[in-house]
C-alpha positions as MATLAB code, in Angstrom:
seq = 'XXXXXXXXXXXXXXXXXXXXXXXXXXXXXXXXXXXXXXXXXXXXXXXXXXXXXXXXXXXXXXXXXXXXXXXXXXXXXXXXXXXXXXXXXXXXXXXXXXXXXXXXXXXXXXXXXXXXXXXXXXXXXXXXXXXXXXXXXXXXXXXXXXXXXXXXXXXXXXXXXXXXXXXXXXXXXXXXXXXXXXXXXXXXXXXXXXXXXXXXXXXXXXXXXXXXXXXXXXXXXXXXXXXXXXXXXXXXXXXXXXXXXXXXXXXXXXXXXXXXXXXXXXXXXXXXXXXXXXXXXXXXXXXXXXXXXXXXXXXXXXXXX';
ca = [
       0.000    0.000    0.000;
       2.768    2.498    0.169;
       4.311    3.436   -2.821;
       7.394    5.649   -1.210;
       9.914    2.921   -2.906;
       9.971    3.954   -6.388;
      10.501    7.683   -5.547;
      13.179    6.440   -2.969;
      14.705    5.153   -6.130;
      14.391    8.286   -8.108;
      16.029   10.416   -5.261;
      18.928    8.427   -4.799;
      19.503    8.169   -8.840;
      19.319   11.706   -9.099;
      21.620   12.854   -5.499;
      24.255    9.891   -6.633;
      24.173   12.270  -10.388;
      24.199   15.695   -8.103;
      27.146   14.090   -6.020;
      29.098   12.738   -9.159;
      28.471   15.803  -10.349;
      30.402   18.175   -7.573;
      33.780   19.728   -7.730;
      34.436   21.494   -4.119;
      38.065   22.388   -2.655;
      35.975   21.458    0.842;
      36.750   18.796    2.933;
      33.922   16.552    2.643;
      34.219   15.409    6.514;
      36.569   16.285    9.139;
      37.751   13.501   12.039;
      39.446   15.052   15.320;
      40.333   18.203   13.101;
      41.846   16.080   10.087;
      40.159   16.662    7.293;
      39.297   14.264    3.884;
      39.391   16.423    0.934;
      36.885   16.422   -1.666;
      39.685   15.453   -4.093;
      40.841   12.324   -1.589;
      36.726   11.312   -1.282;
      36.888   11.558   -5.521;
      39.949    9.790   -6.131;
      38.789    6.734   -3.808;
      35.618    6.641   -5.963;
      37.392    6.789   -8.720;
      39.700    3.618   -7.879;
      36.560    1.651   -6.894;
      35.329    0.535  -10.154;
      32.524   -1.344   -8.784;
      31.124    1.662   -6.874;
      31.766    3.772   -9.786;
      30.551    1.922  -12.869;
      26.805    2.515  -12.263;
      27.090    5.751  -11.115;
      28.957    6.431  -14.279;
      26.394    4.142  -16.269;
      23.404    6.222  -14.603;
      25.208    9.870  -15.774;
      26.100    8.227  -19.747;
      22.430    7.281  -19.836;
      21.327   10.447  -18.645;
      22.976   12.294  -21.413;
      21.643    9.629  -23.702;
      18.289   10.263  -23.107;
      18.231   13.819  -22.934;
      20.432   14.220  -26.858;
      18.094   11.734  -28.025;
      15.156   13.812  -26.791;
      16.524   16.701  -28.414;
      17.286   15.173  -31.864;
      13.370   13.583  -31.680;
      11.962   16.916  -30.553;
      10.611   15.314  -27.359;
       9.933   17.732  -23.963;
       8.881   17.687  -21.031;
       6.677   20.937  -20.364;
       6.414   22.480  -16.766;
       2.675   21.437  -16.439;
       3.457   17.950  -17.222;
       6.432   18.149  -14.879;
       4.106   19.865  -12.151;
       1.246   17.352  -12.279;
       3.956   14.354  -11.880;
       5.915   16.540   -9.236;
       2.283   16.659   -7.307;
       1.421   13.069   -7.676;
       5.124   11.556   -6.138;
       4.448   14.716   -3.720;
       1.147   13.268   -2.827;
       2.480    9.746   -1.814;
       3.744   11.284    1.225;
       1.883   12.609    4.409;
       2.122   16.460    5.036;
       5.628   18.022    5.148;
       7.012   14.714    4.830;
       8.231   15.435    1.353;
      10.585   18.619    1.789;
      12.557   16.396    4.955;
      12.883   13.358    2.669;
      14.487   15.570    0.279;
      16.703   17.251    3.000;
      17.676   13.764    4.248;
      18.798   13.775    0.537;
      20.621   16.679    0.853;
      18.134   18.100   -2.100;
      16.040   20.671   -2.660;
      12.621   21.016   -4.407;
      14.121   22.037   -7.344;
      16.117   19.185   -7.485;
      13.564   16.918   -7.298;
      11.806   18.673   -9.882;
      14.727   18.332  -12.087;
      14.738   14.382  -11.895;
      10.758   14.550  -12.333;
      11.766   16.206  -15.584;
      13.964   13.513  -16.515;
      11.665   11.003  -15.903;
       8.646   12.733  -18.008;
      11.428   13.519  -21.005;
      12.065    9.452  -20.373;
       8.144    8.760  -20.862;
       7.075   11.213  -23.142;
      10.354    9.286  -25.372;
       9.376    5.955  -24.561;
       5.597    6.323  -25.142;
       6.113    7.991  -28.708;
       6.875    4.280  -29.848;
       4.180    2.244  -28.100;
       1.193    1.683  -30.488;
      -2.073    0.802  -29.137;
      -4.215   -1.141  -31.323;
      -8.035   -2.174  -30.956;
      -7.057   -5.700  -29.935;
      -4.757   -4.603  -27.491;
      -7.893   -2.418  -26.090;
      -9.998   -5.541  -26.253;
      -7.607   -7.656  -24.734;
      -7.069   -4.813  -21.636;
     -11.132   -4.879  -21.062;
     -11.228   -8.678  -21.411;
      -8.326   -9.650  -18.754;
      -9.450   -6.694  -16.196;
     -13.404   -7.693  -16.706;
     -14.530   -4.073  -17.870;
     -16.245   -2.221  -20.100;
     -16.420    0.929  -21.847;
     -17.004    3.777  -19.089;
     -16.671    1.659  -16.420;
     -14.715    3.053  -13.868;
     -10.820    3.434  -15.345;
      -9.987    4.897  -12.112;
     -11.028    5.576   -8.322;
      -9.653    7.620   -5.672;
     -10.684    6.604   -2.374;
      -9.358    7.196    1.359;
      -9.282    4.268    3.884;
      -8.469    3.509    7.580;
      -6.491    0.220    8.135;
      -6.777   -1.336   11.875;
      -5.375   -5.037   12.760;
      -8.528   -6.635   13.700;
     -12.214   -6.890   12.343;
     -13.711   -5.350   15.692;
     -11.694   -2.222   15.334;
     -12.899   -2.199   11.397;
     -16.492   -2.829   12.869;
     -15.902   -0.020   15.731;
     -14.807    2.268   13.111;
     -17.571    1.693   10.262;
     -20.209    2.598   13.046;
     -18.449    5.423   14.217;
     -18.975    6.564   10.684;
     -22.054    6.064   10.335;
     -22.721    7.811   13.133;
     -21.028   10.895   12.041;
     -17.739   10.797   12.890;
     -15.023   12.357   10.824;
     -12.920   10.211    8.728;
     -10.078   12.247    8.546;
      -9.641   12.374   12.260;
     -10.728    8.774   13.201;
      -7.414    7.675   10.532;
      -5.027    9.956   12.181;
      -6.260    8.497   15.839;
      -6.542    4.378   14.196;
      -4.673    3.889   10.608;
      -1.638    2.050   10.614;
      -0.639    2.554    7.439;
       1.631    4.803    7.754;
       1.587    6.458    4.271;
      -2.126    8.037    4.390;
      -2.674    8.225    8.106;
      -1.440   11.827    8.086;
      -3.276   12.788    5.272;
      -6.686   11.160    6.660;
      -6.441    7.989    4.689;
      -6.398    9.631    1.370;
      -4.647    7.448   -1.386;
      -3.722    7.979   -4.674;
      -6.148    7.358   -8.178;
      -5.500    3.890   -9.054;
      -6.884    1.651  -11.847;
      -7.224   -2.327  -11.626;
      -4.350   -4.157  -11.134;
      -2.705   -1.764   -8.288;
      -4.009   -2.765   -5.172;
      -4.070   -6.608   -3.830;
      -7.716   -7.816   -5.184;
      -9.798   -7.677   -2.085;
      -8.786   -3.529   -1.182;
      -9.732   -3.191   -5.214;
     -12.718   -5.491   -5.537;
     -14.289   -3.229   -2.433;
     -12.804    0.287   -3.781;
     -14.205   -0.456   -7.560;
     -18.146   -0.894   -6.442;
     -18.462    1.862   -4.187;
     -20.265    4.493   -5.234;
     -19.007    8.366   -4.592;
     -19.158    9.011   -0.597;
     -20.275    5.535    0.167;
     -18.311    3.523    3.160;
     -17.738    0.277    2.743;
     -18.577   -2.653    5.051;
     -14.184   -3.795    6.602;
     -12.587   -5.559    4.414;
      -9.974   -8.085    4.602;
      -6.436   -7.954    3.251;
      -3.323   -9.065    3.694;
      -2.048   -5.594    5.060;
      -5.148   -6.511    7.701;
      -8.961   -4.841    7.817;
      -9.838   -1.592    5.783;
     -12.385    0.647    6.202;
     -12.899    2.264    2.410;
     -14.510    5.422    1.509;
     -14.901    6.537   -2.199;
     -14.367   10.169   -3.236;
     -13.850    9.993   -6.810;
     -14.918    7.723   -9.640;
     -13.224    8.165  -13.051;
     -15.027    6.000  -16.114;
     -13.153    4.199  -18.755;
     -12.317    5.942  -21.977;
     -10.148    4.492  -24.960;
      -7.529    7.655  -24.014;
      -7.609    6.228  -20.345;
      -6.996    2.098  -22.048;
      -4.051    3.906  -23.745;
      -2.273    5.096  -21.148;
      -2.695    2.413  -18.907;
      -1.379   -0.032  -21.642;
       1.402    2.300  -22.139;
       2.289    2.054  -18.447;
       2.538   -1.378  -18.441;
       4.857   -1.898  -21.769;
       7.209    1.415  -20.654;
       9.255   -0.721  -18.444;
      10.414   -3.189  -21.148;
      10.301   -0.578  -23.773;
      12.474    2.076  -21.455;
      15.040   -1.098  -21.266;
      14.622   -1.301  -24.803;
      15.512    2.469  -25.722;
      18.602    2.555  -23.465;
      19.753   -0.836  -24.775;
      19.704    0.625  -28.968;
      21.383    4.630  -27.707;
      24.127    2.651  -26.117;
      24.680    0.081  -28.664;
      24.572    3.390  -31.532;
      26.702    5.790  -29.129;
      30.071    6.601  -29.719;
      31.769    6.380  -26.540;
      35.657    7.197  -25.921;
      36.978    6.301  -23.133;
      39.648    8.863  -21.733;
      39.801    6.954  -18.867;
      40.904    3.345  -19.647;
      39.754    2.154  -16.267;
      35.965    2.345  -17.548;
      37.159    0.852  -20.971;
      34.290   -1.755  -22.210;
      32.004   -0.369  -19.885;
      29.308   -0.283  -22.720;
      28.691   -2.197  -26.062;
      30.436   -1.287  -29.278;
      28.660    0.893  -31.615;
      26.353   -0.448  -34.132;
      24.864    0.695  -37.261;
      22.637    3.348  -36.988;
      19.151    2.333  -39.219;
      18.353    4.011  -42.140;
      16.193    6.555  -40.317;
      18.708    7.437  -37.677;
      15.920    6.857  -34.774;
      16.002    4.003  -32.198;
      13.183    1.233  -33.038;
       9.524    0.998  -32.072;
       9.381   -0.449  -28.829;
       7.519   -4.169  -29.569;
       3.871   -3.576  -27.976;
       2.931   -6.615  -25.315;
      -0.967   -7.373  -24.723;
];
């Protein structure tokens, strides 16, 4: 139920590029007033080729992306940047955010610069995922939908251990009581209890079945009865219903091909780069250059029903 992880995995990327990245005459740390220079700190990365490699790997690809964006005319605008900013923002309870990024030693335009990466990465990767009508069909089929059935919900929810603390709860709603307050005083989940249970919009397929079976046939401001999971009991409250559309199939396809066609993009620019190593410790650290294909562009991703 919490999805910190994958920005936990986006920070780190981008602070291990901003610390690659530094040149500073400071001492990094100083022991019993001796001091380790930045240079010293550098020069022991530099020797450690297996700390180094995939820092390096992570910068090359970086640069891959962003020339291959710029030859393709593909950008990232500041809405799109904003609304995906929000979202990751909105994973976390109040003010939580700003000290995971100061734990990070980042700031919050830092963090908006890696968003931007990863929406340039998208917006590159999506360009070459077709959806066809079978692929729609299929999507409908395996998630048993329809057309404008609900694509999306947003709910909030209160998860206890036990079924009598589900059942105590339920009744105190029903009897009035403010959600927002009774998850701050019962939740244990600790990713929505500061926020009063609210969760991010999800569509079929992110939840464990018996939170999404429950969240999917509530109506708008309807509580449900506690439900079971593995996480333990949930009381579920819906707050926002959006129906399927074929733009809403789309994306959602896309989503689940970008993995495998993001692999597949960063695979064919490092295979076409041209690479020279100036540093023969990192020599062979990436494939030898290939042909580029009559068009110059890196190849379709392969779409996967």
């Amino acid at each position: 139920m919490n999805p910190t992880p994958a920005m936990a995995a986006i920070l780190a990327a981008g602070l291990i590029t901003t610390v690659a990245g530094c040149a500073s005459s400071k001492p990094v740390i100083t022991v019993n007033g001796t001091a380790i220079s930045q240079a010293e700190f550098d020069k022991k990365l530099e020797s450690n080729v297996r700390a180094s490699q995939p820092v390096l790997q992570q910068m090359v690809d970086k640069l891959l992306i962003t020339q291959y964006a710029a030859n393709n005319n593909i950008t990232a605008s500041d809405a799109d940047v904003t609304t995906a900013l929000n979202k990751v923002e909105a994973n976390f309870p109040a003010g939580q955010f700003d000290q995971v990024l100061k734990q990070q030693g980042m700031t919050m335009d830092d963090a908006r610069d890696i968003i931007r990466e990863q929406v340039l990465l998208k917006n590159a990767v999506d360009k070459d995922i077709k959806v066809d009508q079978a692929q729609i069909d299929a999507y409908l089929k395996t998630n048993k939908m329809t057309m404008n059935s609900p694509s999306q919900v947003r709910v909030r929810h209160i998860l206890v251990k036990t079924q009598a603390e589900a059942i105590m709860i339920e009744q105190k709603l029903k009897g009035g009581a403010d959600f927002a307050a009774l998850a701050k005083q019962y939740s244990i989940d600790p990713s929505s209890k500061d926020k009063g249970g609210e969760l991010q919009a999800f569509g079929p397929g992110q939840m464990v079945q018996p939170f999404q079976d429950a969240a999917f046939k509530l109506k708008v401001g309807q509580i449900s009865a506690p439900v079971q999971s593995p996480f333990g009991w949930h009381v579920i409250q819906s707050e926002q219903i959006t129906p399927m559309t074929r733009d809403s199939i789309v994306a959602a396809i896309q989503a689940q091909q970008e993995p495998t066609a993001t692999t597949n993009l960063i695979t064919t620019l490092r295979q076409q780069a041209k690479i020279d190593y100036n540093d023969p410790t990192f020599s062979g650290l990436f494939p030898s250059p290939q042909p580029l294909p009559p068009t110059g562009g890196a190849p379709a991703a392969t779409p996967h029903s």
